[in-house]
N, C-alpha and C positions, 0 to 999 in steps of 0.2 A: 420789316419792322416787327411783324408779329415773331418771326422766327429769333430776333432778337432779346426779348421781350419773355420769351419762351427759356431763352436760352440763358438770360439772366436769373429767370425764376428758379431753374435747376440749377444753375449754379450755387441761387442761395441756399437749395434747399441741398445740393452737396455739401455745401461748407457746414450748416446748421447737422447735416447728416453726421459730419465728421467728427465735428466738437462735439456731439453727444456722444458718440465713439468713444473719443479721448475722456468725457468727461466719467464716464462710464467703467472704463480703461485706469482710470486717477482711480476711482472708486473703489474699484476692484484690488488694484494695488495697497490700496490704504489699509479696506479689509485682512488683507493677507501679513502685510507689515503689524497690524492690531492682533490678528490671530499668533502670528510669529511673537509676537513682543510677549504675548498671556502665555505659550508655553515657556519659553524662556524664565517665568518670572515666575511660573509652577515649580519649574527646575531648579531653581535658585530657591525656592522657598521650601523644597523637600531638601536638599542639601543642606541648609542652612540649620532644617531641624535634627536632621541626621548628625550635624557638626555637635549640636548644641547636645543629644544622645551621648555620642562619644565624648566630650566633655565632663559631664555628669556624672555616665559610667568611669572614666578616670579619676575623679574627683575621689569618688566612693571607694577606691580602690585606691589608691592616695592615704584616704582618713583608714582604711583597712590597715595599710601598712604603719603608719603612723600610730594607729594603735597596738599594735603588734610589736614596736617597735618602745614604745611606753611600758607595755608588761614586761618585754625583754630587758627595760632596764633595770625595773623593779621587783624583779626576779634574780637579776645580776649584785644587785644590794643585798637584796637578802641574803644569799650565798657568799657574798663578800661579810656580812654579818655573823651568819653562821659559820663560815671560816675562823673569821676571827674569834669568835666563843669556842671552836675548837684548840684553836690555836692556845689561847689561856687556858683552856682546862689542860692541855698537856704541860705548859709550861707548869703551873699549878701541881700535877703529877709528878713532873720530874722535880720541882723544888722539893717536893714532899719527900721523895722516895731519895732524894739525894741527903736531904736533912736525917733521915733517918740511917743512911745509909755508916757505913764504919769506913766510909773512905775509899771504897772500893766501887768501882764504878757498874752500872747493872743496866743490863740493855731493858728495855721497857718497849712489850711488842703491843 
């Protein structure tokens, strides 16, 4: 009976031995799943800023062109401007030089 008795006691204190093992064991695991989850969520949050960089920097680069792209066309008037004031003053030229002319046609360099 004593041997019984005995043997019940170890047993409990196997099983109580065990569960603190496993509880132990749960713990442990939980930690590492919590540690795992914080790098992951470092990585995702360097990433994330890194994205939001590159975005910015396009952006700027974007409005760079875009403005590049505003002077190129207001540069393009102009010279369409200028064009065309050349354009009259020769016309203007050749009316002159032809009004005065005796009817004989004269190259105009």
């Amino acid at each position: 009976m004593v041997y019984q008795a005995a043997d019940l006691f170890r047993s409990i204190e196997d099983r109580a031995r065990a569960g603190e093992a496993r509880a132990e064991a749960a713990e442990q695991a939980q930690l590492e799943i919590i540690a795992a989850t914080e790098r992951k969520l470092r990585d995702a949050s360097r990433a994330l800023e890194e994205a939001r960089r590159r975005i910015e920097s396009q952006q700027e680069q974007l409005d760079a062109a875009e403005f590049r792209a505003q002077a190129a066309e207001a540069e393009a008037r102009e010279a369409r401007q200028s064009l065309a004031l050349v354009e009259d003053a020769i016309r203007r030229r050749l009316l002159l030089t032809s009004g005065h002319d005796d009817g004989r046609s004269t190259a105009v360099a």
